[in-house]
N, CA, C and O atoms as a GROMACS GRO file, in nm:
protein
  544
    1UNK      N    1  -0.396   9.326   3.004
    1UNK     CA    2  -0.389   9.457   3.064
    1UNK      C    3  -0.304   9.549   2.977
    1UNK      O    4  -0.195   9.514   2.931
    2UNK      N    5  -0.356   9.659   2.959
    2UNK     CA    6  -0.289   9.740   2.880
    2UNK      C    7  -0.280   9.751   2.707
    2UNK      O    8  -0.213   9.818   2.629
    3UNK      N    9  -0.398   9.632   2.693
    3UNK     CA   10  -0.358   9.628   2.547
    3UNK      C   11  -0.440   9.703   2.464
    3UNK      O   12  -0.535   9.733   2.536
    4UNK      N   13  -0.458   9.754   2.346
    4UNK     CA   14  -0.548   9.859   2.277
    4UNK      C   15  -0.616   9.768   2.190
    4UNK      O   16  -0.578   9.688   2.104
    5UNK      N   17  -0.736   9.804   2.239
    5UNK     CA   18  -0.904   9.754   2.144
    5UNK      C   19  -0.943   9.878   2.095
    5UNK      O   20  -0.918   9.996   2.117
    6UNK      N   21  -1.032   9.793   1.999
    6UNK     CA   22  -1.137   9.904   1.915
    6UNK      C   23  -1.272   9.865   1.944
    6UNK      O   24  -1.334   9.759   1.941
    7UNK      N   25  -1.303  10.016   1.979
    7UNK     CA   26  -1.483   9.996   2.046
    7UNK      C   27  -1.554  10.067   1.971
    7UNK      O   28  -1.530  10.188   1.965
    8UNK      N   29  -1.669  10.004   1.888
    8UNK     CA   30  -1.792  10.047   1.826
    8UNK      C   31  -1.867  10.126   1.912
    8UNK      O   32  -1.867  10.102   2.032
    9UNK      N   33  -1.959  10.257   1.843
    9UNK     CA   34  -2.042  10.305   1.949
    9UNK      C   35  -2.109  10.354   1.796
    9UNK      O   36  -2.041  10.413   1.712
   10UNK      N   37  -2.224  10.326   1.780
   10UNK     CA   38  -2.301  10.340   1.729
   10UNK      C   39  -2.255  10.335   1.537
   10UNK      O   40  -2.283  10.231   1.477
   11UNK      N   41  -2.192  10.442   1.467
   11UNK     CA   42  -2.166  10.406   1.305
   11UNK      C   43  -1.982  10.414   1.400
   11UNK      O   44  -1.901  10.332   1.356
   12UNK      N   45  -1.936  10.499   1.508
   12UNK     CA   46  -1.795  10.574   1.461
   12UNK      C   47  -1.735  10.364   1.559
   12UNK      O   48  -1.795  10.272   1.614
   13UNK      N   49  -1.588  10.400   1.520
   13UNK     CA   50  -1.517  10.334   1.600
   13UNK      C   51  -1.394  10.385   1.672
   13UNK      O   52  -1.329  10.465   1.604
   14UNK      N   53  -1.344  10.358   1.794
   14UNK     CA   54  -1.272  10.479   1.890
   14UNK      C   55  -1.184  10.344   1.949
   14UNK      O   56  -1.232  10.232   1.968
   15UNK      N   57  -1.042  10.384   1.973
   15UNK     CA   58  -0.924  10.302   2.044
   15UNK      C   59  -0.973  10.314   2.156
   15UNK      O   60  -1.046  10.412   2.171
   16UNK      N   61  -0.952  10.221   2.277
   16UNK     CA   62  -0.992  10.171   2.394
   16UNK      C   63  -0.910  10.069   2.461
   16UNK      O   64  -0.881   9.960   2.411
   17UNK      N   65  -0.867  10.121   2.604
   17UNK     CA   66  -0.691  10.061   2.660
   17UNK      C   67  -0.796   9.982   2.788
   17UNK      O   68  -0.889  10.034   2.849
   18UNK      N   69  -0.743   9.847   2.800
   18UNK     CA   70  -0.761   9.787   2.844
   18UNK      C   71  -0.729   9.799   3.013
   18UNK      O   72  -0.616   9.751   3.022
   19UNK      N   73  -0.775   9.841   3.158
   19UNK     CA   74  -0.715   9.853   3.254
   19UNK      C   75  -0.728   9.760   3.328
   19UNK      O   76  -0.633   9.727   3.399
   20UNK      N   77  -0.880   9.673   3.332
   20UNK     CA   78  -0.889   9.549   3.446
   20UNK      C   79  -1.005   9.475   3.353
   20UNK      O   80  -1.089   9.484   3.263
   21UNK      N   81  -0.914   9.366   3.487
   21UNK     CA   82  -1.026   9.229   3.409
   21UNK      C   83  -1.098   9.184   3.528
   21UNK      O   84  -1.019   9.108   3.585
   22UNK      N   85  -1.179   9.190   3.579
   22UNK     CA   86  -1.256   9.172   3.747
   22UNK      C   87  -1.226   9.026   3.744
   22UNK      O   88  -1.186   8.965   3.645
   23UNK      N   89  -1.247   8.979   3.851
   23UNK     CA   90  -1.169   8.839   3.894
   23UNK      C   91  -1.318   8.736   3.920
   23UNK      O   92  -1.302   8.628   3.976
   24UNK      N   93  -1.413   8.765   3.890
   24UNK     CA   94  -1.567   8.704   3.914
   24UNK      C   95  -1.553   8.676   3.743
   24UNK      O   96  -1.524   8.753   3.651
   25UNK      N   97  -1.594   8.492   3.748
   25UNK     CA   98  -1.619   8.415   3.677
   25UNK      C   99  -1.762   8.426   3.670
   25UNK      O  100  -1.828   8.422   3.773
   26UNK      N  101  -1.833   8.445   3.523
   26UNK     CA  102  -1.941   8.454   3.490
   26UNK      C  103  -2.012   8.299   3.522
   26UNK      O  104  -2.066   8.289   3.412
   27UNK      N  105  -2.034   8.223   3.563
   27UNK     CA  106  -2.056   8.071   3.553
   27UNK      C  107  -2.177   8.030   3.462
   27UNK      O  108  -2.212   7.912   3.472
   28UNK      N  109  -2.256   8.119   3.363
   28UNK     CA  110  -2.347   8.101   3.284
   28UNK      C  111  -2.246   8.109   3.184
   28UNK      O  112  -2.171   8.019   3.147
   29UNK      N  113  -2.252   8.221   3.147
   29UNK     CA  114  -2.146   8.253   2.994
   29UNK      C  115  -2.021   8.196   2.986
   29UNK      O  116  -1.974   8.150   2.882
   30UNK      N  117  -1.942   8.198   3.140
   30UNK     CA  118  -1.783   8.189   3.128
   30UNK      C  119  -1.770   8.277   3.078
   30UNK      O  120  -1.799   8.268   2.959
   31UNK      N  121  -1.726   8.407   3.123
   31UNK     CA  122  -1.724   8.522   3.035
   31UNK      C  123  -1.651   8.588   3.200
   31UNK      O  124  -1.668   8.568   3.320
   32UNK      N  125  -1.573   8.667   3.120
   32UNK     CA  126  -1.492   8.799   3.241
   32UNK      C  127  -1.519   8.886   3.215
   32UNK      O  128  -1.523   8.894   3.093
   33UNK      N  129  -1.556   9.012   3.282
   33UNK     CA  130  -1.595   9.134   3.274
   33UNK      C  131  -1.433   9.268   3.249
   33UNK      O  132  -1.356   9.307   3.337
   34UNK      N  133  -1.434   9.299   3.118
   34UNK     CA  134  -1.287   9.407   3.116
   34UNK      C  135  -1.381   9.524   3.115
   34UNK      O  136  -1.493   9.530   3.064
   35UNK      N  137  -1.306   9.626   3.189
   35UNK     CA  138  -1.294   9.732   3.176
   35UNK      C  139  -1.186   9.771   3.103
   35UNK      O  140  -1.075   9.720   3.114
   36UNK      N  141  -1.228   9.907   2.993
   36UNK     CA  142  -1.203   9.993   2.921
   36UNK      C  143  -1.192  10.106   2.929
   36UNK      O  144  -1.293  10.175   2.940
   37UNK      N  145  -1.046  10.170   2.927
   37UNK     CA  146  -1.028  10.337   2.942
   37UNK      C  147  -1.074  10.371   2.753
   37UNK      O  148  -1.035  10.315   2.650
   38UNK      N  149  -1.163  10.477   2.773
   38UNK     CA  150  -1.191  10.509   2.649
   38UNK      C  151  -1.200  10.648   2.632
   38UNK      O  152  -1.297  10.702   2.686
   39UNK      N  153  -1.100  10.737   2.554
   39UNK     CA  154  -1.115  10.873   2.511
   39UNK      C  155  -1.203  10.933   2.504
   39UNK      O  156  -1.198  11.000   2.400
   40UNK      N  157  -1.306  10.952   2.568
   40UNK     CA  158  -1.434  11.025   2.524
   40UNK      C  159  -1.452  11.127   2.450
   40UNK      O  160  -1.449  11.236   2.509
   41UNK      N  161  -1.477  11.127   2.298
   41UNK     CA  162  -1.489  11.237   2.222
   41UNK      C  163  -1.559  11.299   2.238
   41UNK      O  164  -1.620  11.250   2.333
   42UNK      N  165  -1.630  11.432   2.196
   42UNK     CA  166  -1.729  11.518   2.252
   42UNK      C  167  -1.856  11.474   2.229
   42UNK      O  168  -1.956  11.510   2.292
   43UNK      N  169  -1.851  11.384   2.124
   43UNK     CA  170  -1.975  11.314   2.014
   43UNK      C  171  -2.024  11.220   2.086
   43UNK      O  172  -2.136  11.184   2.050
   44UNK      N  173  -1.965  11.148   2.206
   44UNK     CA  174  -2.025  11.056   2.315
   44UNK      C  175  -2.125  11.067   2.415
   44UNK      O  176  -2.072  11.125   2.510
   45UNK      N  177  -2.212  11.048   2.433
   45UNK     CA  178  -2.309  11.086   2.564
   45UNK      C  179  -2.315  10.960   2.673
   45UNK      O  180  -2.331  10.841   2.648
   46UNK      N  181  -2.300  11.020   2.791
   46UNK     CA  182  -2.317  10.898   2.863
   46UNK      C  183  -2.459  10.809   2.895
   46UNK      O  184  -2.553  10.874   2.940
   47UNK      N  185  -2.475  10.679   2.874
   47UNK     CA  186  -2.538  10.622   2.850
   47UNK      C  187  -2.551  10.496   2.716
   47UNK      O  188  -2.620  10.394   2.721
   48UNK      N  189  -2.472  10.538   2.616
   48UNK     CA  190  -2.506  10.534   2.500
   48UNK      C  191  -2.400  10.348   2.504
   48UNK      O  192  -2.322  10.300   2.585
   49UNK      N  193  -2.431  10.322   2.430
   49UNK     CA  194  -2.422  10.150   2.375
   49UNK      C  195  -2.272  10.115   2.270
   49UNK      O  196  -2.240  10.153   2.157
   50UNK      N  197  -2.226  10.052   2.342
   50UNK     CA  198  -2.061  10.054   2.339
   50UNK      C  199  -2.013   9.888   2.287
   50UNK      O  200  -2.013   9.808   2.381
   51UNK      N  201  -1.982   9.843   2.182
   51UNK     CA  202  -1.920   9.699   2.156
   51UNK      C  203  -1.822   9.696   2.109
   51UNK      O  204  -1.777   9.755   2.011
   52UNK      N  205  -1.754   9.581   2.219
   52UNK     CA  206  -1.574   9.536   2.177
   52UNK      C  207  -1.626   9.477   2.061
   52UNK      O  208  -1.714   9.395   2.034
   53UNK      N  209  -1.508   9.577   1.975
   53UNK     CA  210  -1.474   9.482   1.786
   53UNK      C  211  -1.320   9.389   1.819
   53UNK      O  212  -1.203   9.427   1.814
   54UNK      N  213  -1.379   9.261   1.852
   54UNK     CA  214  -1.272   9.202   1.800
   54UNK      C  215  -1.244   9.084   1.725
   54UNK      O  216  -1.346   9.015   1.729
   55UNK      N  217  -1.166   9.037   1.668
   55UNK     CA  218  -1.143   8.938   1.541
   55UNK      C  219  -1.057   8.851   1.571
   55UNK      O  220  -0.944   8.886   1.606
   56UNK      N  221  -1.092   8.726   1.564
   56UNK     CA  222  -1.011   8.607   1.611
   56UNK      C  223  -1.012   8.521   1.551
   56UNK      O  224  -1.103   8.445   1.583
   57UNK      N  225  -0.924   8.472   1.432
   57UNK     CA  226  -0.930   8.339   1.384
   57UNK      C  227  -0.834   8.223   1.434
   57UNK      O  228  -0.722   8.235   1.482
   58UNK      N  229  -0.923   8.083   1.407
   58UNK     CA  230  -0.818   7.980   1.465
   58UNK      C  231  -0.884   7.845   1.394
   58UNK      O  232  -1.003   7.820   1.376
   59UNK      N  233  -0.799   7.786   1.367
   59UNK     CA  234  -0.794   7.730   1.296
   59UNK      C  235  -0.841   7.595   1.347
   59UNK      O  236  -0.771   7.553   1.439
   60UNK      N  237  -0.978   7.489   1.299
   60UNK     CA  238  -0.991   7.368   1.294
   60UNK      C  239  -1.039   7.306   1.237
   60UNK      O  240  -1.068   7.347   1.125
   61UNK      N  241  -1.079   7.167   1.276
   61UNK     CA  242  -1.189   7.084   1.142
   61UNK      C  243  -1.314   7.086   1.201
   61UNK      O  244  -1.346   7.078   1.319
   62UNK      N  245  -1.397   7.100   1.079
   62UNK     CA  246  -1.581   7.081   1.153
   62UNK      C  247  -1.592   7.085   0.978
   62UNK      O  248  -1.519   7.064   0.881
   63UNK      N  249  -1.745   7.128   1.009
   63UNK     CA  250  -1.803   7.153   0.914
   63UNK      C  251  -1.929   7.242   0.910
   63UNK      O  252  -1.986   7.260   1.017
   64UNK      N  253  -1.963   7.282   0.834
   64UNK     CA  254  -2.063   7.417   0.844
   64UNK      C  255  -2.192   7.314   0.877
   64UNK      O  256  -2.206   7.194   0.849
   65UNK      N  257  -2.260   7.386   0.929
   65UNK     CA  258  -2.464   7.311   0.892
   65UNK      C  259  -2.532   7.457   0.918
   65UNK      O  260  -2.496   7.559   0.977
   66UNK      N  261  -2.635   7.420   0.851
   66UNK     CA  262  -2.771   7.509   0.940
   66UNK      C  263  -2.800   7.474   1.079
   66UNK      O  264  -2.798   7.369   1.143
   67UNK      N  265  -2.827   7.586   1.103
   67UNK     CA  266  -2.859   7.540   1.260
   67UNK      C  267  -2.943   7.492   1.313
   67UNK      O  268  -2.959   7.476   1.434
   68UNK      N  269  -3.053   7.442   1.165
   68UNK     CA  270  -3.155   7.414   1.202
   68UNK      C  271  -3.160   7.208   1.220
   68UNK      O  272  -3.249   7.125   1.244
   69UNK      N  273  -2.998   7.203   1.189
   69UNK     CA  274  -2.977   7.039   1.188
   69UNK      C  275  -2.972   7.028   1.339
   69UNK      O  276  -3.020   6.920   1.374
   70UNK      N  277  -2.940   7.087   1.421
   70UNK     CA  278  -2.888   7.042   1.570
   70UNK      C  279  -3.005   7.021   1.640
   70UNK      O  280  -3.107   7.088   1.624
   71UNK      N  281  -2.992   6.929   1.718
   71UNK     CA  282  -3.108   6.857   1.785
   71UNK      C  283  -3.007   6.822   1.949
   71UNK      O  284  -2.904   6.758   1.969
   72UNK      N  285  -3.094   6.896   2.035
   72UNK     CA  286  -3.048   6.897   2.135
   72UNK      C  287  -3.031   6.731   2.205
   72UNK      O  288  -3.122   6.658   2.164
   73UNK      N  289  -2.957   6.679   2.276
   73UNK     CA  290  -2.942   6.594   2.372
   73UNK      C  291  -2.928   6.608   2.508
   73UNK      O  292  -2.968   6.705   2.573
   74UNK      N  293  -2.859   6.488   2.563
   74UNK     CA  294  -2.910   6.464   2.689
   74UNK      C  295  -2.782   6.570   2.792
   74UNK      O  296  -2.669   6.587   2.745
   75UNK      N  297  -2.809   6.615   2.892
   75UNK     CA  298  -2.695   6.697   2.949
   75UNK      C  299  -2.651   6.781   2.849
   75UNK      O  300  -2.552   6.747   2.783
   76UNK      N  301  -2.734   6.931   2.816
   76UNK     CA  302  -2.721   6.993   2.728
   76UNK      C  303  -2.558   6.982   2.569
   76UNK      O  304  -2.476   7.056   2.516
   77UNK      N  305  -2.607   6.833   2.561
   77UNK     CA  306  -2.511   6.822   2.451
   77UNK      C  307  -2.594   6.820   2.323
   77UNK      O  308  -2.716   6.835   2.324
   78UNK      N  309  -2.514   6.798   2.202
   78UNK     CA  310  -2.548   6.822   2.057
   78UNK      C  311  -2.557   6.684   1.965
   78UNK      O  312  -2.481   6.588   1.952
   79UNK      N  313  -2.656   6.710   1.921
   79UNK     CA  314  -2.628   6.576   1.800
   79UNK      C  315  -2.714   6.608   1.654
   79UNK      O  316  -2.831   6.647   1.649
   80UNK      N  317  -2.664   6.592   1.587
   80UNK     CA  318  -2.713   6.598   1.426
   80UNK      C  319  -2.778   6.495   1.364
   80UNK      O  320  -2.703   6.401   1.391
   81UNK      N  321  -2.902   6.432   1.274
   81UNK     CA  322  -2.902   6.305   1.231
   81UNK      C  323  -2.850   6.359   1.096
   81UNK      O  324  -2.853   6.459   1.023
   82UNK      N  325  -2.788   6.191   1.108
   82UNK     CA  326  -2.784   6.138   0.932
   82UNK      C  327  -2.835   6.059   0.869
   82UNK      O  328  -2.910   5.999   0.946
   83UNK      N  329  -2.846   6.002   0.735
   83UNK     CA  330  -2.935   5.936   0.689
   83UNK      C  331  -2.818   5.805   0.663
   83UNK      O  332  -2.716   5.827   0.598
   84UNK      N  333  -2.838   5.718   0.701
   84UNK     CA  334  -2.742   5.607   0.748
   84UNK      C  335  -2.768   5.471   0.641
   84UNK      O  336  -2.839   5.380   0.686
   85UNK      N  337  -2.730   5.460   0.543
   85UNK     CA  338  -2.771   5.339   0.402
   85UNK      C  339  -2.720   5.247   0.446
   85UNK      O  340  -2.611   5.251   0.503
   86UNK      N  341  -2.782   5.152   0.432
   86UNK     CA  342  -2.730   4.998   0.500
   86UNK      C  343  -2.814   4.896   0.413
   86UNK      O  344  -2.926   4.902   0.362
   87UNK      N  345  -2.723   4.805   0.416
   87UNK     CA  346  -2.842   4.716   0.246
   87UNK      C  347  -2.942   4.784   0.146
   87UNK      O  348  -2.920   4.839   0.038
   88UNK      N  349  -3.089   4.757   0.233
   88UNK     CA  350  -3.220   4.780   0.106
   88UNK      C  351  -3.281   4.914   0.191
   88UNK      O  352  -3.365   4.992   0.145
   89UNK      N  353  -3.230   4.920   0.299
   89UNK     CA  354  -3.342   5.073   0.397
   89UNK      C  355  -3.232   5.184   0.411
   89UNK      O  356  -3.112   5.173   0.389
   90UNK      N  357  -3.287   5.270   0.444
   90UNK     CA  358  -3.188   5.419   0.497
   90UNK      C  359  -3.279   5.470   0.625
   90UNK      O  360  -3.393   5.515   0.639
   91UNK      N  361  -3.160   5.433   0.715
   91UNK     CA  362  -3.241   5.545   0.794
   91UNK      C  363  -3.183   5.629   0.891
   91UNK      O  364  -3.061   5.610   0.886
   92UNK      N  365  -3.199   5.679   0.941
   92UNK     CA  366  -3.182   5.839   1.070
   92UNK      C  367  -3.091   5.748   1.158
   92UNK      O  368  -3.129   5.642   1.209
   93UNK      N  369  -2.964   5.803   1.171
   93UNK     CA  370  -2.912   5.776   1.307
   93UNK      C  371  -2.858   5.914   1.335
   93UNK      O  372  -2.832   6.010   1.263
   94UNK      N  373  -2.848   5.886   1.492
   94UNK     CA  374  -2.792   5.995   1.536
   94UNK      C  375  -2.647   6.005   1.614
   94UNK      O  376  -2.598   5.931   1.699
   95UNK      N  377  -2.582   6.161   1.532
   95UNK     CA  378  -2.410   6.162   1.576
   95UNK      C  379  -2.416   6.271   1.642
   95UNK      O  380  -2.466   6.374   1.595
   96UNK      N  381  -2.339   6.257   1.821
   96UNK     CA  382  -2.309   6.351   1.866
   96UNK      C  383  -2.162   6.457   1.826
   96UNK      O  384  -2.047   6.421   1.801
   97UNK      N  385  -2.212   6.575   1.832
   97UNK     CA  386  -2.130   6.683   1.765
   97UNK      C  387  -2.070   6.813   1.925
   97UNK      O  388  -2.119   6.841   2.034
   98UNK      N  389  -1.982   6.843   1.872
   98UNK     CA  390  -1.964   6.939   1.959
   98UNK      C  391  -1.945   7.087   1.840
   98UNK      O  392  -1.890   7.100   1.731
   99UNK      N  393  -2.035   7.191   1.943
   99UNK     CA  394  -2.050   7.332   1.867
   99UNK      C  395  -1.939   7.414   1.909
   99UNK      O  396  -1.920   7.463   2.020
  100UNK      N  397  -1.847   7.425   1.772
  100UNK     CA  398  -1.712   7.547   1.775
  100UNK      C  399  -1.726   7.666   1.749
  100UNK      O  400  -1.640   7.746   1.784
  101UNK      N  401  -1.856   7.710   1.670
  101UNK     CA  402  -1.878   7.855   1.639
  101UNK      C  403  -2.002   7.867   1.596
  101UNK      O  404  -2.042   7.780   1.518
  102UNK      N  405  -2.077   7.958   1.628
  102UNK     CA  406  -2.159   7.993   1.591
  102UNK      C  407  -2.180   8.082   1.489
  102UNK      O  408  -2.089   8.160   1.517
  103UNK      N  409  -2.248   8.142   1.362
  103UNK     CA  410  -2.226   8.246   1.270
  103UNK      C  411  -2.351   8.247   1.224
  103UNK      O  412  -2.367   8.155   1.144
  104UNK      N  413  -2.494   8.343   1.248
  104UNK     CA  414  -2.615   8.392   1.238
  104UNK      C  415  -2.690   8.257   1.238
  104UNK      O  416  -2.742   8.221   1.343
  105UNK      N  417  -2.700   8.175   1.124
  105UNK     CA  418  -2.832   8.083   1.157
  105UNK      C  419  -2.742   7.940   1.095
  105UNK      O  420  -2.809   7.841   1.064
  106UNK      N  421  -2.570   7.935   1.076
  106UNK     CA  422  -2.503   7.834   1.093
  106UNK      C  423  -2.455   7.826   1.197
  106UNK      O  424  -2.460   7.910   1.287
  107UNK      N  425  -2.387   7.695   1.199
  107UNK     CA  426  -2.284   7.656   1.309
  107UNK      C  427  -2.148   7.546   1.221
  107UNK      O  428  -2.153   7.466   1.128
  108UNK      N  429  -2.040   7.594   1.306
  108UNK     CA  430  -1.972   7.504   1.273
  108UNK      C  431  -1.951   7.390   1.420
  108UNK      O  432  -1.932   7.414   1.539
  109UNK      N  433  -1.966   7.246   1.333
  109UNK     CA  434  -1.992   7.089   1.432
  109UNK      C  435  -1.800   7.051   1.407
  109UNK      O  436  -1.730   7.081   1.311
  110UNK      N  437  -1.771   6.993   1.510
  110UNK     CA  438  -1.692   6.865   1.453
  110UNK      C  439  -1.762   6.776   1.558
  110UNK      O  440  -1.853   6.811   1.633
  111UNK      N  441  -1.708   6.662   1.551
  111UNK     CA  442  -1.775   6.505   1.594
  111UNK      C  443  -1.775   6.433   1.532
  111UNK      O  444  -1.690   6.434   1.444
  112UNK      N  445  -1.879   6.314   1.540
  112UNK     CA  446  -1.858   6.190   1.437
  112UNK      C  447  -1.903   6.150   1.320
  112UNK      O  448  -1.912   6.039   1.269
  113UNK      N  449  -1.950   6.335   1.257
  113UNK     CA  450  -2.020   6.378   1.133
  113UNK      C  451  -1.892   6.354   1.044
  113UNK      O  452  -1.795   6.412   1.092
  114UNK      N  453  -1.858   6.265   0.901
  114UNK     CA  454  -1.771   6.280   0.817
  114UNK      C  455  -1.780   6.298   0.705
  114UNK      O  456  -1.874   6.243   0.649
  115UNK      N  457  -1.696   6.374   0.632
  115UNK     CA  458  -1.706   6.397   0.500
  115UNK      C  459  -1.796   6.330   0.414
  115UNK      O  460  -1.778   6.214   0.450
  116UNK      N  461  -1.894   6.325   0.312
  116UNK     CA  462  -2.004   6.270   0.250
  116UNK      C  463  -2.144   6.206   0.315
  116UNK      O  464  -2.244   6.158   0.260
  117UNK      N  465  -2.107   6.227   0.459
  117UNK     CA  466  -2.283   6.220   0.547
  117UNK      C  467  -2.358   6.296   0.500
  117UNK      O  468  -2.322   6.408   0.464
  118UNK      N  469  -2.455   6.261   0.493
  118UNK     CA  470  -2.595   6.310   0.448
  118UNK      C  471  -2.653   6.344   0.554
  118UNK      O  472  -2.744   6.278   0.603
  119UNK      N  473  -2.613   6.438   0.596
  119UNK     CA  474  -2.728   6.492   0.710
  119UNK      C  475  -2.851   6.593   0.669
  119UNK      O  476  -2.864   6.672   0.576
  120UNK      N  477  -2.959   6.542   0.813
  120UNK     CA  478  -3.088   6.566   0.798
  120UNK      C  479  -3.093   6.721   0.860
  120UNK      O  480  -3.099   6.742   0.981
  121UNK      N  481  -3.090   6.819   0.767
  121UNK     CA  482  -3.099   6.962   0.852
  121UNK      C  483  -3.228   7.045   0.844
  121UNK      O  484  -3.228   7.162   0.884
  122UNK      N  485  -3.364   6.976   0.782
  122UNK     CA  486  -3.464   7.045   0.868
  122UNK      C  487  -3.586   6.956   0.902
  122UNK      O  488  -3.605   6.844   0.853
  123UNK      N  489  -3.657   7.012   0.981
  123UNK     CA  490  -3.753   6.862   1.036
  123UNK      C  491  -3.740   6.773   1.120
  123UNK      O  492  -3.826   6.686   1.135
  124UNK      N  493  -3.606   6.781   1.206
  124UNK     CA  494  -3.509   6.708   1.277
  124UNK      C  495  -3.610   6.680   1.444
  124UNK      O  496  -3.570   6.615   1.541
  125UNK      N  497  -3.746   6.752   1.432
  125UNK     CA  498  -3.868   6.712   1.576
  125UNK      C  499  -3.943   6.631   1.520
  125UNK      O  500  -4.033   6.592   1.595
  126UNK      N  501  -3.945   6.593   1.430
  126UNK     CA  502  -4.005   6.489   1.367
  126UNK      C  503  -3.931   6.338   1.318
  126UNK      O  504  -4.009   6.250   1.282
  127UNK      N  505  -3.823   6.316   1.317
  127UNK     CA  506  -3.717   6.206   1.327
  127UNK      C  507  -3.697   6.144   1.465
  127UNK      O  508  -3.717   6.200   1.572
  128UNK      N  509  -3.661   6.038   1.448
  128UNK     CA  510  -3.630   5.938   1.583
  128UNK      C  511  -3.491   5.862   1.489
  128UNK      O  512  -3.468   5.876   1.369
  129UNK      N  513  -3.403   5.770   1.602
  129UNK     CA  514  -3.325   5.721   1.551
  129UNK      C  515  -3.399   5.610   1.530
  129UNK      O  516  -3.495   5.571   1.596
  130UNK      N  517  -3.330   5.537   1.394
  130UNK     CA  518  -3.367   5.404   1.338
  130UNK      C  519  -3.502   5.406   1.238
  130UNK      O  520  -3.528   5.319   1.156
  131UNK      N  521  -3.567   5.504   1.261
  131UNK     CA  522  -3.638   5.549   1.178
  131UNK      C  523  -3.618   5.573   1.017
  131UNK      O  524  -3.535   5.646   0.962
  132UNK      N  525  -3.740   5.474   0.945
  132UNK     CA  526  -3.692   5.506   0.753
  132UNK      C  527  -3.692   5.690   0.717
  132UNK      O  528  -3.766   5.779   0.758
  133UNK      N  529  -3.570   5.691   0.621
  133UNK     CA  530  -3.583   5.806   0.546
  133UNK      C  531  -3.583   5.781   0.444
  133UNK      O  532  -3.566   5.668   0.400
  134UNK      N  533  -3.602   5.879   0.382
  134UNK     CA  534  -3.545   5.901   0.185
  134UNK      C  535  -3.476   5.984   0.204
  134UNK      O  536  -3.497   6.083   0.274
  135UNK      N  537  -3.358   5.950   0.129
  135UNK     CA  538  -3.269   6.080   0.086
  135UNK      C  539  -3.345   6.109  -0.097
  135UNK      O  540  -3.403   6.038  -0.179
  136UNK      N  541  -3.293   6.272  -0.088
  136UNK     CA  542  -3.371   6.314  -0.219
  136UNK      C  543  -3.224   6.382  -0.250
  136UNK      O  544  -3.205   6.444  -0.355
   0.00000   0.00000   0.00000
């Protein structure tokens, strides 16, 4: 309450004071609804399309993929395959991941994906676990 954001409205960006946060839990998004006192410059029309700019970094371990590695599971959870070498075969197993960020057509995973896995990131409706691969 009370704190100053910056709100995009179309190219300009305009300071914007924070007055309430409504007390209704989004239960899809998890998301709270703030209201914004915002200066209305003369250049504003009502109606017009308004986004909180804000920037948050924090710090953890994952690792980047395409997003096109994630392969949905059971109780909307996540899992990635990898290509799993074991004696004379290689093949597809699958590691569940949990999704920390999203960023256009990556994601960052952590889970039981580790450093030098070979994961399988496209084609991943066509894989089963235990199934032969080639790595190339």
């Amino acid at each position: 309450m009370g704190s100053t954001q910056t709100v995009a409205v179309g190219d300009s960006t305009f300071s914007a004071t924070v007055t309430a946060l409504l007390p209704e839990l989004d239960s899809t998004s998890r998301t709270v609804t703030v209201v914004l006192s915002l200066d209305t410059p003369a250049e504003l029309t009502l109606g017009q399309t308004a986004r909180l700019v804000l920037q948050d970094t924090q710090p953890t371990a994952g690792f980047w993929l395409p997003a096109t590695a994630l392969v949905q599971g059971e109780q909307g959870l996540w899992s990635v395959y990898v290509a799993d070498a074991s004696e004379d075969t290689t093949t597809a197993a699958r590691q569940p991941v949990e999704i920390v960020y999203t960023e256009g057509d990556r994601v960052l995973v952590r889970g039981l994906v580790e450093a030098g896995d070979r994961v399988i990131t496209s084609g991943t409706h066509r894989v089963a676990p235990g199934q032969a691969v080639s790595v190339l």
